[in-house]
Biotite code that builds the C-alpha atoms (Angstrom):
import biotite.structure as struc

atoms = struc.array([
    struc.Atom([30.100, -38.838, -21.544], chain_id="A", res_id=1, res_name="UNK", atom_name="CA", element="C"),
    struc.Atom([32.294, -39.682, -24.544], chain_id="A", res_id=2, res_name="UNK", atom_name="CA", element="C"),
    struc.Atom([35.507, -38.766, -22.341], chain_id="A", res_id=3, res_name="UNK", atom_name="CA", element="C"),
    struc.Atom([34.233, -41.952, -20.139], chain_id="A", res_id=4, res_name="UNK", atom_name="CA", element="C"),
    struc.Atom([33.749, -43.974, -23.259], chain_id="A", res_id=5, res_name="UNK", atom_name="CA", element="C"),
    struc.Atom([36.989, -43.525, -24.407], chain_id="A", res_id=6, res_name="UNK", atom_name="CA", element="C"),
    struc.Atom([39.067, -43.832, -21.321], chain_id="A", res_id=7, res_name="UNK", atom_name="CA", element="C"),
    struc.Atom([36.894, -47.097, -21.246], chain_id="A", res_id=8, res_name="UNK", atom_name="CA", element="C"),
    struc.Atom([37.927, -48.509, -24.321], chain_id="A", res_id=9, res_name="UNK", atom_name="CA", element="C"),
    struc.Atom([41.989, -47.537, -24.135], chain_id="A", res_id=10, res_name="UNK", atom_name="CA", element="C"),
    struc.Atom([41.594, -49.929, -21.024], chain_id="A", res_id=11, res_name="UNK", atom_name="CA", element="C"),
    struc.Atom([40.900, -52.892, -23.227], chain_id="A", res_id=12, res_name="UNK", atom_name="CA", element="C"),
    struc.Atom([43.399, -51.680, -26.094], chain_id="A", res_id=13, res_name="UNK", atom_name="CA", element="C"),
    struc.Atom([45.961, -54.217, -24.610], chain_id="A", res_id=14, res_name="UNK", atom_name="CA", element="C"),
    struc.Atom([48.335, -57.326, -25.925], chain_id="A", res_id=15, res_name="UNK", atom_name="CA", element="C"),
    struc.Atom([48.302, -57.879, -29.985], chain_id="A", res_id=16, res_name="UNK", atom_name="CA", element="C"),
    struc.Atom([45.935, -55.178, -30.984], chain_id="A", res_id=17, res_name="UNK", atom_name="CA", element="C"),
    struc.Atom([45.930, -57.216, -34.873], chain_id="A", res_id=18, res_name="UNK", atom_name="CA", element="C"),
    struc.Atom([45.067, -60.563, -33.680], chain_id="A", res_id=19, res_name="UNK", atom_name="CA", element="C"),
    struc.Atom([43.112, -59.688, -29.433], chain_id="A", res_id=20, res_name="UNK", atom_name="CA", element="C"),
    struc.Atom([42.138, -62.513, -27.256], chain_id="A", res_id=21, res_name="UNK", atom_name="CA", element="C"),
    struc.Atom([38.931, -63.787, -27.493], chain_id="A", res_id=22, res_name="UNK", atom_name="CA", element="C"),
    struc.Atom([37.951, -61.713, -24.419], chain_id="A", res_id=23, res_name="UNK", atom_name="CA", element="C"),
    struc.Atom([39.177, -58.433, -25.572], chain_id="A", res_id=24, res_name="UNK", atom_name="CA", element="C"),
    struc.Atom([37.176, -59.148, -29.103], chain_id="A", res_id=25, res_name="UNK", atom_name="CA", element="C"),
    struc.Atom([34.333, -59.346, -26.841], chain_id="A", res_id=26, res_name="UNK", atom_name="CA", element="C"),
    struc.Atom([34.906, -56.511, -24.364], chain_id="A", res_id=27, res_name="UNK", atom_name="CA", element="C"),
    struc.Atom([35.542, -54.545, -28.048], chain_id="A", res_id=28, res_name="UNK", atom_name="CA", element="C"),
    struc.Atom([32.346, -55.621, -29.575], chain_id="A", res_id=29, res_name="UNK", atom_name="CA", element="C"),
    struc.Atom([29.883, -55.080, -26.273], chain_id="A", res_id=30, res_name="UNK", atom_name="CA", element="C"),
    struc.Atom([31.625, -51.107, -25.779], chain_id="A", res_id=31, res_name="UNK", atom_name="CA", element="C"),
    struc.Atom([31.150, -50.709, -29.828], chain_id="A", res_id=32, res_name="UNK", atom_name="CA", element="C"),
    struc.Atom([27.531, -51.931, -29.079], chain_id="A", res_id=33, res_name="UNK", atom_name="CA", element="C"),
    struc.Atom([26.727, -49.570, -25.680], chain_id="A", res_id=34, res_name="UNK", atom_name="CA", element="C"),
    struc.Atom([28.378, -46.364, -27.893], chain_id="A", res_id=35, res_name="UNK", atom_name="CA", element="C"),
    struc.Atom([27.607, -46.828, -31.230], chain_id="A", res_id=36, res_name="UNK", atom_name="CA", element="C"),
    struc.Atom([25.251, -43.974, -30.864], chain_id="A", res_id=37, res_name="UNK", atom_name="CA", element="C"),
    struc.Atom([27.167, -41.310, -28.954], chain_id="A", res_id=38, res_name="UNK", atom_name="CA", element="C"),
    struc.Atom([28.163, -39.007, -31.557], chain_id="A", res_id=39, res_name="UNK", atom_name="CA", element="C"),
    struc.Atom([25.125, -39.214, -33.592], chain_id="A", res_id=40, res_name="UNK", atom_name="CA", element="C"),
    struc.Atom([23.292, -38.174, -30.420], chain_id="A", res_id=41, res_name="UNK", atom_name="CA", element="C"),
    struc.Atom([25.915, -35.148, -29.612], chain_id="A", res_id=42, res_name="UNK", atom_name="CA", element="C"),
    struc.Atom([25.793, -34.608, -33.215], chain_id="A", res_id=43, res_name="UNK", atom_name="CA", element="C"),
    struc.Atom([22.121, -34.074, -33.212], chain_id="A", res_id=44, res_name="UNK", atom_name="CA", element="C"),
    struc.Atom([22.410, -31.567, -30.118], chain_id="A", res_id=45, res_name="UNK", atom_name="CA", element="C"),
    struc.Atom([24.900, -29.380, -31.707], chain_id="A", res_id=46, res_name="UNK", atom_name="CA", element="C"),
    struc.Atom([22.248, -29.211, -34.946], chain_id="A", res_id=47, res_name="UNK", atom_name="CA", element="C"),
    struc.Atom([19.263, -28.075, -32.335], chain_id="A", res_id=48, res_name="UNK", atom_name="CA", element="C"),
    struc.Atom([22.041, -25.505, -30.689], chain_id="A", res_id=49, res_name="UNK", atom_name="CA", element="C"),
    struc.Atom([23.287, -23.576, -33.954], chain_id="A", res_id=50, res_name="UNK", atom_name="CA", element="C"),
    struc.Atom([20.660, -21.298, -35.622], chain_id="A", res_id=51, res_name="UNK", atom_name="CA", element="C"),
    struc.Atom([23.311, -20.907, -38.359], chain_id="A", res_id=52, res_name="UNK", atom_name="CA", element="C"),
    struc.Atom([22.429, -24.439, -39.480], chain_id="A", res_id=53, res_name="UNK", atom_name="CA", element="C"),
    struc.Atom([21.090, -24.785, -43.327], chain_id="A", res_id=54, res_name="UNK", atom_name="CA", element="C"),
    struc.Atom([19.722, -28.146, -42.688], chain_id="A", res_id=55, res_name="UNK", atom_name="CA", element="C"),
    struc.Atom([17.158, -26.861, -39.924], chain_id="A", res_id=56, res_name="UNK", atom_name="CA", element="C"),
    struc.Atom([15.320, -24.736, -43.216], chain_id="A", res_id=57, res_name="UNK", atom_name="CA", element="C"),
])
């Protein structure tokens, strides 16, 4: 899951990464949008996994 989001976004790291076409900006903001939430959400699963956790008491 986060493998694909990544090899998804180093596709669209192209030209003048400082000052990116109007289309990358774009293609940038709507993958920041879709996977905004993907670590929180593998964060969270790791938390539920580890019965060592002091935040589950």
């Amino acid at each position: 899951m986060i493998e694909t989001a990544l090899a998804t976004v180093y596709a669209l790291m192209t030209g003048d990464l400082a000052h990116p076409s109007d289309v990358v900006a774009r293609d940038l903001n709507h993958w920041l949008e879709r996977n905004k939430h993907l670590a929180q959400h593998i964060t969270r699963r790791q938390r539920s996994t580890n019965p060592h956790d002091s935040r589950r008491r």
